[in-house]
Backbone atoms as SQL, in Angstrom:
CREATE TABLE atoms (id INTEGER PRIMARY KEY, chain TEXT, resi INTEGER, resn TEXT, atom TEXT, x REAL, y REAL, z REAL);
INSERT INTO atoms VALUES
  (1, 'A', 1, 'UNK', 'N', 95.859, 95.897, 88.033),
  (2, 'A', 1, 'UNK', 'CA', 96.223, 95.824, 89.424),
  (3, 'A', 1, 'UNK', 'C', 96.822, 97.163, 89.827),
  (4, 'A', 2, 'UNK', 'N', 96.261, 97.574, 90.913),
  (5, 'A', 2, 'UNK', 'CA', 96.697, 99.094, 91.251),
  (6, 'A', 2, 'UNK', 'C', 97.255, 99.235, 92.767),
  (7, 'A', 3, 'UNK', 'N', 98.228, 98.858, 93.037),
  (8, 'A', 3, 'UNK', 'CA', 99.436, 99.106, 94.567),
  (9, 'A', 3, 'UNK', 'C', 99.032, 100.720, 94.593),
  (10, 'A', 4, 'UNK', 'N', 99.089, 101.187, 96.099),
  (11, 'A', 4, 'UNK', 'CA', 99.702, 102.498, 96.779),
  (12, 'A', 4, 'UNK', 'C', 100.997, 102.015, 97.429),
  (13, 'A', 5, 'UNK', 'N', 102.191, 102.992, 96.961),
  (14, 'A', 5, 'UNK', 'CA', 103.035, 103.295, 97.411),
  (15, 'A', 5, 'UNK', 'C', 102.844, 103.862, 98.916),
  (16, 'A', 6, 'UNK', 'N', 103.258, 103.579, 100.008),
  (17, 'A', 6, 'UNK', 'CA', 103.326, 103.951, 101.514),
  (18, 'A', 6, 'UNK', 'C', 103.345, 105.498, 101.471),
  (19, 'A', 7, 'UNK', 'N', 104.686, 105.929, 101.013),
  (20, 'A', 7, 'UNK', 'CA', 105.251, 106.768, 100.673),
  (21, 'A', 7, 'UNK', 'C', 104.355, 108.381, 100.524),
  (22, 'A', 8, 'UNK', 'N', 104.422, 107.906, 99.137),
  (23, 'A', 8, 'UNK', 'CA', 103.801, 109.075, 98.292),
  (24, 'A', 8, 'UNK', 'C', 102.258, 109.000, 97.875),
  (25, 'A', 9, 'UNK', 'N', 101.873, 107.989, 98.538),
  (26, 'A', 9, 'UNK', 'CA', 100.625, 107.687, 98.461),
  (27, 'A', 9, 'UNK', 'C', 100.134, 107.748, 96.566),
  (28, 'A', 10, 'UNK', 'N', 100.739, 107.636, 96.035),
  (29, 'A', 10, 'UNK', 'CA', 100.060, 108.032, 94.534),
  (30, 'A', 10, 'UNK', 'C', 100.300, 106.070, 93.664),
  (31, 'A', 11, 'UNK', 'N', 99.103, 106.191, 92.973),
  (32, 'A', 11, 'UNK', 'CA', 99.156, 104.368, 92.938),
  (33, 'A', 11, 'UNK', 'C', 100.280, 104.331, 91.749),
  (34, 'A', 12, 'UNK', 'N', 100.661, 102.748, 91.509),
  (35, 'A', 12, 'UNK', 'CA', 101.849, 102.642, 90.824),
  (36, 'A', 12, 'UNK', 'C', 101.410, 102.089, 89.843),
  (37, 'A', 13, 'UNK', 'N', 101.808, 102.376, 88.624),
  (38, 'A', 13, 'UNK', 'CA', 101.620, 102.386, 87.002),
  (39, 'A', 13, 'UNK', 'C', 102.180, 101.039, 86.520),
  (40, 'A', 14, 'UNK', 'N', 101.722, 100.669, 84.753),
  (41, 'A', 14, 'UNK', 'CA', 102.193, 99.904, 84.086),
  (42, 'A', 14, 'UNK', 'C', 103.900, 99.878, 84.299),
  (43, 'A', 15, 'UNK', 'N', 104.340, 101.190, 84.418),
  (44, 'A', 15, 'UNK', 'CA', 105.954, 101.238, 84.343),
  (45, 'A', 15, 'UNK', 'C', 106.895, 100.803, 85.749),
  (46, 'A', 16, 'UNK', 'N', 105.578, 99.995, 86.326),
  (47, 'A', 16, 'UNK', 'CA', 106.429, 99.516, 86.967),
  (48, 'A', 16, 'UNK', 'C', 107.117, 98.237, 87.439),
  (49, 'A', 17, 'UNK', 'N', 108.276, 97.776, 88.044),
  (50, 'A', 17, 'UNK', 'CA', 107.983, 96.739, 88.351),
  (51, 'A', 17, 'UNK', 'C', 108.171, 95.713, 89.045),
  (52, 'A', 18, 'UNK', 'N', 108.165, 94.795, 89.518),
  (53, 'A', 18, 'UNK', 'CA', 107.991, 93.419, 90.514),
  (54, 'A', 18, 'UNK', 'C', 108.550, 94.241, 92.105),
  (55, 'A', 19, 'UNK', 'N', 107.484, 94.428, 92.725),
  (56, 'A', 19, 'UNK', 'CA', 107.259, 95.027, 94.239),
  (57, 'A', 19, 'UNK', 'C', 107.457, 96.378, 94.240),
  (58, 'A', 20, 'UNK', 'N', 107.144, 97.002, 93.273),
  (59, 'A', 20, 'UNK', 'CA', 106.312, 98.628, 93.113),
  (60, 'A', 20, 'UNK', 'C', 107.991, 99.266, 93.429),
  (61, 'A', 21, 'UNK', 'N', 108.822, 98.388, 92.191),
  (62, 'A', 21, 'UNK', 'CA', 110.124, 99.409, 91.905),
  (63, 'A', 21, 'UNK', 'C', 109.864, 100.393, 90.531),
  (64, 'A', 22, 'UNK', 'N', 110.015, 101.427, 90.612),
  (65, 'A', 22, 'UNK', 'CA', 110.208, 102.400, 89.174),
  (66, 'A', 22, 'UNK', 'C', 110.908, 102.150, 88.433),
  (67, 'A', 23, 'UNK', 'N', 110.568, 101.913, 87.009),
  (68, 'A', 23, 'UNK', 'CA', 111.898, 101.864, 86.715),
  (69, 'A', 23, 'UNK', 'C', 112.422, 103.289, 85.974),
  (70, 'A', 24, 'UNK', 'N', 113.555, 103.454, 86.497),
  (71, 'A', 24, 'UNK', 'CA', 114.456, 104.583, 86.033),
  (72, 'A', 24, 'UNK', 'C', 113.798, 105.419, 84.982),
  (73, 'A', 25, 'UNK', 'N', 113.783, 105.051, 83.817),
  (74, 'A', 25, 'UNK', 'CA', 113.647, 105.053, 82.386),
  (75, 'A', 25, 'UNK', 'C', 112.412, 106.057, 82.348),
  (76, 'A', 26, 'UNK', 'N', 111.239, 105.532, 83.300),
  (77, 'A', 26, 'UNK', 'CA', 110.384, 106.027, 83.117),
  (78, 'A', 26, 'UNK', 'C', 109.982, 107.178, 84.681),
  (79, 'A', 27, 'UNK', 'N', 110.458, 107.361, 85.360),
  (80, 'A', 27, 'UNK', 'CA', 109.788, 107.826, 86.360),
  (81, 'A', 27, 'UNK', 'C', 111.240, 108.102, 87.293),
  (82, 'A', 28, 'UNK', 'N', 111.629, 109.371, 87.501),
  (83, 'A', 28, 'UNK', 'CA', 112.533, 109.804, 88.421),
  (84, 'A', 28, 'UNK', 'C', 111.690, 110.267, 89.861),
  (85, 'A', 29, 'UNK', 'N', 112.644, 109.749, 90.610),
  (86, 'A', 29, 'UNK', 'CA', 112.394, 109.964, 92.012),
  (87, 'A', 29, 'UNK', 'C', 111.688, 111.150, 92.796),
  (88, 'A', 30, 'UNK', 'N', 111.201, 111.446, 93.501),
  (89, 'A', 30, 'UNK', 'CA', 110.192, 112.879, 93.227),
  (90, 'A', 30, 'UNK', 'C', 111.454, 114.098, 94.169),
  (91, 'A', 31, 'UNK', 'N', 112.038, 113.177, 95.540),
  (92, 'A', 31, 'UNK', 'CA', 112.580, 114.366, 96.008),
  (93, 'A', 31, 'UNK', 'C', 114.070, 113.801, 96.443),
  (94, 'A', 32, 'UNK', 'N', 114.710, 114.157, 96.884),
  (95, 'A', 32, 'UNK', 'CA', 115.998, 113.532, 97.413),
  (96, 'A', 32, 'UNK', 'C', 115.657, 112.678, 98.999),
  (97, 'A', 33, 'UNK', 'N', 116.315, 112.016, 99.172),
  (98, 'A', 33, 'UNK', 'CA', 115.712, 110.848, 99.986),
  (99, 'A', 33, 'UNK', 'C', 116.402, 109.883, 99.885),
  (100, 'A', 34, 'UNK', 'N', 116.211, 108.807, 101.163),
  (101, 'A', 34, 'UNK', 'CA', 117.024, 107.518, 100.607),
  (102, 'A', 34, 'UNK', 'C', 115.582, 106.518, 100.198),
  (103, 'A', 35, 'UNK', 'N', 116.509, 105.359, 99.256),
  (104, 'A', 35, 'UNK', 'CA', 115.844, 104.611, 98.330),
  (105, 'A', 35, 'UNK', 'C', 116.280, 103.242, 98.472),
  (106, 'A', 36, 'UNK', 'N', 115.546, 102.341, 97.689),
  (107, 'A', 36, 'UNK', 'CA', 116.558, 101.256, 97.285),
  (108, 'A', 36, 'UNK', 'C', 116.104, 100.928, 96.253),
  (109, 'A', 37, 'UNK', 'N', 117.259, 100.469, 95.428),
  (110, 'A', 37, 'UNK', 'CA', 117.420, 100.420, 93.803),
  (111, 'A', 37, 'UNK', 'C', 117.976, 99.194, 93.749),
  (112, 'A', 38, 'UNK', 'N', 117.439, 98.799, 92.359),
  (113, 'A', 38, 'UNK', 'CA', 117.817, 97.438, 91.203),
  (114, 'A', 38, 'UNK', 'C', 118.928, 98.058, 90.547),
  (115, 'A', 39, 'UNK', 'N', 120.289, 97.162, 90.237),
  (116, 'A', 39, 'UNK', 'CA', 121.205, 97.981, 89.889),
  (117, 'A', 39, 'UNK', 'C', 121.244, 97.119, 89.105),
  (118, 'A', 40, 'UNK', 'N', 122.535, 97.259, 87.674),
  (119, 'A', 40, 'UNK', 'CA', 122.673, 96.470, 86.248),
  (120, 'A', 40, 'UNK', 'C', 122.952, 95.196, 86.545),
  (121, 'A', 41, 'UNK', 'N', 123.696, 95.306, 87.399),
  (122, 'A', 41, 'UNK', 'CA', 124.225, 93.614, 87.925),
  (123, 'A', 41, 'UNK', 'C', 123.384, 92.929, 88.905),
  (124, 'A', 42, 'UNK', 'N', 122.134, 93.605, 89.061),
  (125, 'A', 42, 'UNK', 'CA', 120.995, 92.607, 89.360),
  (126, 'A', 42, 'UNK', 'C', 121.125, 92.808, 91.088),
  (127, 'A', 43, 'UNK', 'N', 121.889, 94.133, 91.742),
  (128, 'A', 43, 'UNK', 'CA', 121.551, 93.731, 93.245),
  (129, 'A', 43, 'UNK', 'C', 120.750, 94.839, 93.853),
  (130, 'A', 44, 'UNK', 'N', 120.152, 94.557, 94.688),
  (131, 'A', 44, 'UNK', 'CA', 119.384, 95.622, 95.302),
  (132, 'A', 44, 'UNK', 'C', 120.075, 96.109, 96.379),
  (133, 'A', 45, 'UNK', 'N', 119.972, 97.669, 96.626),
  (134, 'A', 45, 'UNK', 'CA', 121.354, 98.431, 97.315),
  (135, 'A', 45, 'UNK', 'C', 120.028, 99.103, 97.582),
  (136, 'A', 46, 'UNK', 'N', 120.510, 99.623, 99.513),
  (137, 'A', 46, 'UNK', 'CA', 120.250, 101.153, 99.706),
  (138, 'A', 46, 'UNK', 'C', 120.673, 102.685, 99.248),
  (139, 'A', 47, 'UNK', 'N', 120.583, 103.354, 98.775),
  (140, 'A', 47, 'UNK', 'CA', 120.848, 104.424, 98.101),
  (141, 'A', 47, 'UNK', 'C', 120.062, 105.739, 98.848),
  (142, 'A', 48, 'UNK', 'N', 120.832, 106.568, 98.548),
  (143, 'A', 48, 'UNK', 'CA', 120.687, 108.252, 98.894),
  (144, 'A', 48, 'UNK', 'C', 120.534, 109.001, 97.376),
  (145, 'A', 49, 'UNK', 'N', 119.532, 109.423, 96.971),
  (146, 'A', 49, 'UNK', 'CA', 118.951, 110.276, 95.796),
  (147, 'A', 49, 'UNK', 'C', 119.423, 111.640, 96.272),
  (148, 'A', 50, 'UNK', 'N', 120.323, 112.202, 94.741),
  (149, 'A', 50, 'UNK', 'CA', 119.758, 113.965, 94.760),
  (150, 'A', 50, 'UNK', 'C', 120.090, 114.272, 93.364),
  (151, 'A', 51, 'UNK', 'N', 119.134, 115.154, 93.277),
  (152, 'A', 51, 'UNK', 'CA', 119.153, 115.758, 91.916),
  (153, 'A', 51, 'UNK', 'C', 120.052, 117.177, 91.840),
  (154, 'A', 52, 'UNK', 'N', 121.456, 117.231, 91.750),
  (155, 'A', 52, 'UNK', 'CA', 122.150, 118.010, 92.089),
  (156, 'A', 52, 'UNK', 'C', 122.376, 118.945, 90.325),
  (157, 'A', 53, 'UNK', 'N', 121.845, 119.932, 90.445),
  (158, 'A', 53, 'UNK', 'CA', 122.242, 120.693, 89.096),
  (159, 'A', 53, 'UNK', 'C', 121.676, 119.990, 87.860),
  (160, 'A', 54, 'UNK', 'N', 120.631, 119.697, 87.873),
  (161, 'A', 54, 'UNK', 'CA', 120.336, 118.185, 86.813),
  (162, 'A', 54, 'UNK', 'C', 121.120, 117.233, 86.511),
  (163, 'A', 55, 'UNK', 'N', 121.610, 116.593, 87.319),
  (164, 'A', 55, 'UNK', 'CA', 122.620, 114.994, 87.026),
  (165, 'A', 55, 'UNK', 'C', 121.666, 114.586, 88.334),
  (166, 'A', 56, 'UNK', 'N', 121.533, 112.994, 88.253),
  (167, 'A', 56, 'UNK', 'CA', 121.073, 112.575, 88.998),
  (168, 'A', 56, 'UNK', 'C', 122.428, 111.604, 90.047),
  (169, 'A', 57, 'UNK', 'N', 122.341, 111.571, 91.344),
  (170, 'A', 57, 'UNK', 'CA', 123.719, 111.092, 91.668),
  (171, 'A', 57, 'UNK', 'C', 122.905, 110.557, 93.020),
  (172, 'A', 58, 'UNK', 'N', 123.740, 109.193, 92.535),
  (173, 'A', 58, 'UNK', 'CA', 122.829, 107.921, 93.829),
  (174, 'A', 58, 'UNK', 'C', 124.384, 107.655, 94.514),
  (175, 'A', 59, 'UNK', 'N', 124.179, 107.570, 95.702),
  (176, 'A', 59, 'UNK', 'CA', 125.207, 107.448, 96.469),
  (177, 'A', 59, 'UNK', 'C', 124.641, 106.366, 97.564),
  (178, 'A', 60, 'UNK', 'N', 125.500, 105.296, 97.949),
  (179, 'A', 60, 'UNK', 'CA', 125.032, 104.098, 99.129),
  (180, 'A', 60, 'UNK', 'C', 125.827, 104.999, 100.174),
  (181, 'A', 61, 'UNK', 'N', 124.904, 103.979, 101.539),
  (182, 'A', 61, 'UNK', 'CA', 125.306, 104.644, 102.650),
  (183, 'A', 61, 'UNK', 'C', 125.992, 103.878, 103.348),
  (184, 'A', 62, 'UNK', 'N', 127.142, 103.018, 102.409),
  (185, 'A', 62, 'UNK', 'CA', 127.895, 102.044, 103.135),
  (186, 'A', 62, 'UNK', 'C', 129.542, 103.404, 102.701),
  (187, 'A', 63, 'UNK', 'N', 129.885, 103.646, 103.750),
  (188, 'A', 63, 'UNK', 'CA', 131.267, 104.408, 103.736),
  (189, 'A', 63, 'UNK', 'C', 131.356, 105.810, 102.658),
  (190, 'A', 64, 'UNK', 'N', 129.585, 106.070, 102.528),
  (191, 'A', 64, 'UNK', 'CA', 129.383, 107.056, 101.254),
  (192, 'A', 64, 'UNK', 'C', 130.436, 107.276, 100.344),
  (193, 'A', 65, 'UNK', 'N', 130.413, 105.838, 99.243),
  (194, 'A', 65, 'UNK', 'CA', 130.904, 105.437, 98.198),
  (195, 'A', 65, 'UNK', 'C', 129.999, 105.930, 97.203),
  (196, 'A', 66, 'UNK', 'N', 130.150, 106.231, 95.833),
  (197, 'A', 66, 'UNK', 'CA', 129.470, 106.756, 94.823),
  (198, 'A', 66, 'UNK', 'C', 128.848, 105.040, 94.253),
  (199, 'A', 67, 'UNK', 'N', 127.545, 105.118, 93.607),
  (200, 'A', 67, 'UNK', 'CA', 127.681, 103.372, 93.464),
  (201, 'A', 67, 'UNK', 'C', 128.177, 103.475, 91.848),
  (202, 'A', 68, 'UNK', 'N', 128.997, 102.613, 92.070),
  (203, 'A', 68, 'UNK', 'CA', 129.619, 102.395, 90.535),
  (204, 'A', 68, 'UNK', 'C', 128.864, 101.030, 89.749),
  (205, 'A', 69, 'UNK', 'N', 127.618, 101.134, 89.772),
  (206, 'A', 69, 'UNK', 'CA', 126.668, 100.536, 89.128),
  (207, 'A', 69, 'UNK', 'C', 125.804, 101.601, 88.579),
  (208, 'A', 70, 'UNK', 'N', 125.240, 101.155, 87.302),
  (209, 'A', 70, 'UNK', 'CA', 124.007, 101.875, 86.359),
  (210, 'A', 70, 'UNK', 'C', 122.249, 101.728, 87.692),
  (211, 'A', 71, 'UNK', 'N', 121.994, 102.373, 88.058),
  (212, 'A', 71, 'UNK', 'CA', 120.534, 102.024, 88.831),
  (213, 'A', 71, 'UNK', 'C', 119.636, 102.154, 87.417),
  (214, 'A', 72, 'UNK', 'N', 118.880, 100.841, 87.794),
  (215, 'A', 72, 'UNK', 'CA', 117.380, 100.421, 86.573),
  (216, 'A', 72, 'UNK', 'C', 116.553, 100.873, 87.051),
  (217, 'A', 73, 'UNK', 'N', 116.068, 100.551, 88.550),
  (218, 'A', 73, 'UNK', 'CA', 114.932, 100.789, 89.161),
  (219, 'A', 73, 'UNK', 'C', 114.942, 101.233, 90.761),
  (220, 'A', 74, 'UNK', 'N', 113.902, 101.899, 91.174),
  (221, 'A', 74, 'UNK', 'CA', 114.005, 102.265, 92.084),
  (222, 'A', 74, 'UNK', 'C', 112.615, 102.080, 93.180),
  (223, 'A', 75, 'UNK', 'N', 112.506, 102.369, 94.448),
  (224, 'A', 75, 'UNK', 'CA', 111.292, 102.474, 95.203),
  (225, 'A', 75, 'UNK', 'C', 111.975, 102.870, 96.460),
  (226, 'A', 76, 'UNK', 'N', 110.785, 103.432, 97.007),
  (227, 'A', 76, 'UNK', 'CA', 110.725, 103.857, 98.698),
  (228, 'A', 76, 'UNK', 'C', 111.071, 103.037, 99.825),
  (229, 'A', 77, 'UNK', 'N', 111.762, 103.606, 99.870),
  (230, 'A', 77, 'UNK', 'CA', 112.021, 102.325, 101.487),
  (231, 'A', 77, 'UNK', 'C', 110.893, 102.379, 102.783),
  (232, 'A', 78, 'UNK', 'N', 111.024, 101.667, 103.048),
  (233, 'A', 78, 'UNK', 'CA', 109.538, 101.351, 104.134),
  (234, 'A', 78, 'UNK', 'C', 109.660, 101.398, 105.299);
């Protein structure tokens, strides 16, 4: 089964999963952007991506709080 991402138009792989989320592990985000991510404790959050100096640092856009959750997975917002 082969989804296009809206987005980036490029189709989405074995590594991914349930509604064409990335997961982390395998596939970092291509540019800085906002997102929404599967976090450890299982919730899905809007998020702001940047790859600042090589650390990756996800920030929500509720009171731009740092999220103090691990992000698993990720995808494009629509």
């Amino acid at each position: 089964m082969s989804k296009v991402s809206e987005k980036n138009e490029q189709p989405c792989t074995i590594a991914d999963v349930s509604g064409c989320f990335f997961l982390l592990t395998e596939v970092k985000p291509p540019k800085t952007d906002s997102y929404e991510v599967i976090t450890n404790r299982g919730r899905v959050v809007e998020c702001r991506y940047e790859n600042f100096l090589g650390n990756d640092i996800w920030e929500t856009k509720y009171e731009n709080h740092n999220l103090n959750e691990k992000v698993v997975a990720w995808r494009f917002l629509k």
